[in-house]
C-alpha atoms as one frame of an Amber mdcrd trajectory, in Angstrom:
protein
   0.000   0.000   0.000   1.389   2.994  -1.137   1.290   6.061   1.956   2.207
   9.436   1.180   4.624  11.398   2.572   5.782  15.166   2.908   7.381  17.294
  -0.001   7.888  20.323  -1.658   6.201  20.838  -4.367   7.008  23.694  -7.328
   4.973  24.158 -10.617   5.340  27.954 -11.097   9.271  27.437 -12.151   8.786
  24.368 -14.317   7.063  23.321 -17.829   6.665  20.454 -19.180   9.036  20.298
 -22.347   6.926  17.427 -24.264   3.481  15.666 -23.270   3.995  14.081 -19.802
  -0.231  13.020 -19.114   0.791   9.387 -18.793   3.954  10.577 -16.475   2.578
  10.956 -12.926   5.245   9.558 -10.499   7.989   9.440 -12.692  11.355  10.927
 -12.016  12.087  14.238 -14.643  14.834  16.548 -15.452  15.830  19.864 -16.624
  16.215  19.836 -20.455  15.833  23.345 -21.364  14.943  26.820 -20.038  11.971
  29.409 -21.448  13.466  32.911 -20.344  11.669  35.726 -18.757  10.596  37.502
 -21.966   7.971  34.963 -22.509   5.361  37.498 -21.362   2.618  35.380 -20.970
   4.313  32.893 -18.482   8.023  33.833 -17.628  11.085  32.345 -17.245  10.973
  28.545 -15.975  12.850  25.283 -16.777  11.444  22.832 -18.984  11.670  19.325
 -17.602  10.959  15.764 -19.390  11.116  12.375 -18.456  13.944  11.449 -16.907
  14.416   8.485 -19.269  18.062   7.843 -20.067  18.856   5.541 -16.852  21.059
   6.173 -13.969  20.764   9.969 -14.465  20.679  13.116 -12.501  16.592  13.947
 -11.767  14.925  17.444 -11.298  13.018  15.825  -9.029   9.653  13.433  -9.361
   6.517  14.814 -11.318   3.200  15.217  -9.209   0.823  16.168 -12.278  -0.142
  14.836 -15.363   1.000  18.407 -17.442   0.426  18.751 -21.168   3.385  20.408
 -23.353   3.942  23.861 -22.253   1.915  23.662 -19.202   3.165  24.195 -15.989
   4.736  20.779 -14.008   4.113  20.419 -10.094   7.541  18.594  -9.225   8.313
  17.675  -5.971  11.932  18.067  -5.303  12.608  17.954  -1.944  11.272  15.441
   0.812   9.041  12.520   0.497   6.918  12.208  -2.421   5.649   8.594  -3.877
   7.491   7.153  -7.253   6.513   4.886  -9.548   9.026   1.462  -8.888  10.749
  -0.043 -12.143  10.528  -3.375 -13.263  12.779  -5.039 -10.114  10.534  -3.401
  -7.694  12.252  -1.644  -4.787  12.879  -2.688  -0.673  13.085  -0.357   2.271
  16.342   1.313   2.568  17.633   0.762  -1.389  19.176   3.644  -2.889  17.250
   4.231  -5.944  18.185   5.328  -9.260  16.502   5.986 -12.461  14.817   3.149
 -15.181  16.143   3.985 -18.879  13.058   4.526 -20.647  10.450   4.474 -18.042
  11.453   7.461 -15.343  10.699   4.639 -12.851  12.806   4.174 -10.199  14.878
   0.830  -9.500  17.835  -0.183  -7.029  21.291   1.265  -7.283  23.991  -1.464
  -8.996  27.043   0.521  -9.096  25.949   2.382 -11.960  24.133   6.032 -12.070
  23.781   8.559  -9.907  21.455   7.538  -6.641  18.218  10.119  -6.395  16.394
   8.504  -3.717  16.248   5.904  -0.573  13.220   3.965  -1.001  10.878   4.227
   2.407   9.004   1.276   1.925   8.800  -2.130   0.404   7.007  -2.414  -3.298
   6.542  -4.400  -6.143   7.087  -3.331  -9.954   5.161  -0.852 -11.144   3.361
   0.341  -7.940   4.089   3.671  -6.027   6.031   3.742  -3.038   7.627   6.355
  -0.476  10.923   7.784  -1.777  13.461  10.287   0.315  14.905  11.930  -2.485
  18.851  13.394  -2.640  19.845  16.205  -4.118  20.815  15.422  -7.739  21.010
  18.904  -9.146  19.772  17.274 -12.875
C-alpha cells in the first residue's frame, strides 16, 4: 500500500518540455529553459522524463501536465514514485529506469536520487526520500 509522505512541491518554475499526461510519479529533469521575456508565463525550466537511466533527476513529477503547461515537481522530501521493473525494498538507494522514469535499485551504476521508504513491487508507487541530484 502505497502512503504518502511530505514534499515540496514547485509548478510555477517548471514546464513540461513534451506531453507528460501518462507521467505521474515518474522521475524528470531539466532539459531546457523558457526565459523571462515569454510574457505570458516567464522564465521557468522545462523538464521531461527522466528516461536515459542512472541519471541526474529534477526531481519526481506530481501532475499529469500537457506540453507547455506548468509541471508540479516535488523536489525535496518525500513524495511517492513509480518502482521499475525489479521493484524496490526499504532502505535501497534508488536510481533511475532507462526509458520508463521509474525508479529501480542502485547497482554501481548512475547517480542515486532517492532511498526507497518502503517495500514495493514493480510498477506500484512507493515512499521515496529523495537526494539532491542537481539534474
Amino acid at each position: 500500500m502505497a502512503t504518502s509522505g511530505k514534499a515540496l512541491v514547485e509548478s510555477s518554475l517548471w514546464r513540461a518540455a513534451s506531453n507528460l499526461t501518462g507521467k505521474q510519479w515518474c522521475a524528470v529533469k531539466i532539459t531546457g529553459y523558457v526565459d523571462r521575456s515569454d510574457a505570458l508565463r516567464g522564465g521557468a525550466a522545462l523538464v521531461d522524463l527522466a528516461s536515459t537511466g542512472g541519471e541526474a533527476i529534477a526531481g519526481i513529477l506530481v501532475g499529469t501536465p500537457l506540453q507547455g503547461d506548468a509541471a508540479d515537481v516535488a523536489f525535496v522530501g518525500f513524495p511517492r514514485a513509480r518502482a521499475g521493473a525489479d521493484g524496490f525494498v526499504a532502505g535501497d538507494k534508488l536510481v533511475t529506469e532507462a526509458e520508463t522514469g521509474f525508479l529501480t535499485p542502485y547497482a554501481g551504476v548512475g547517480t542515486p536520487v532517492a532511498v526507497a521508504m518502503e517495500t514495493v513491487d514493480a510498477g506500484a508507487l512507493g515512499v521515496v526520500r529523495l537526494l539532491s541530484t542537481a539534474g
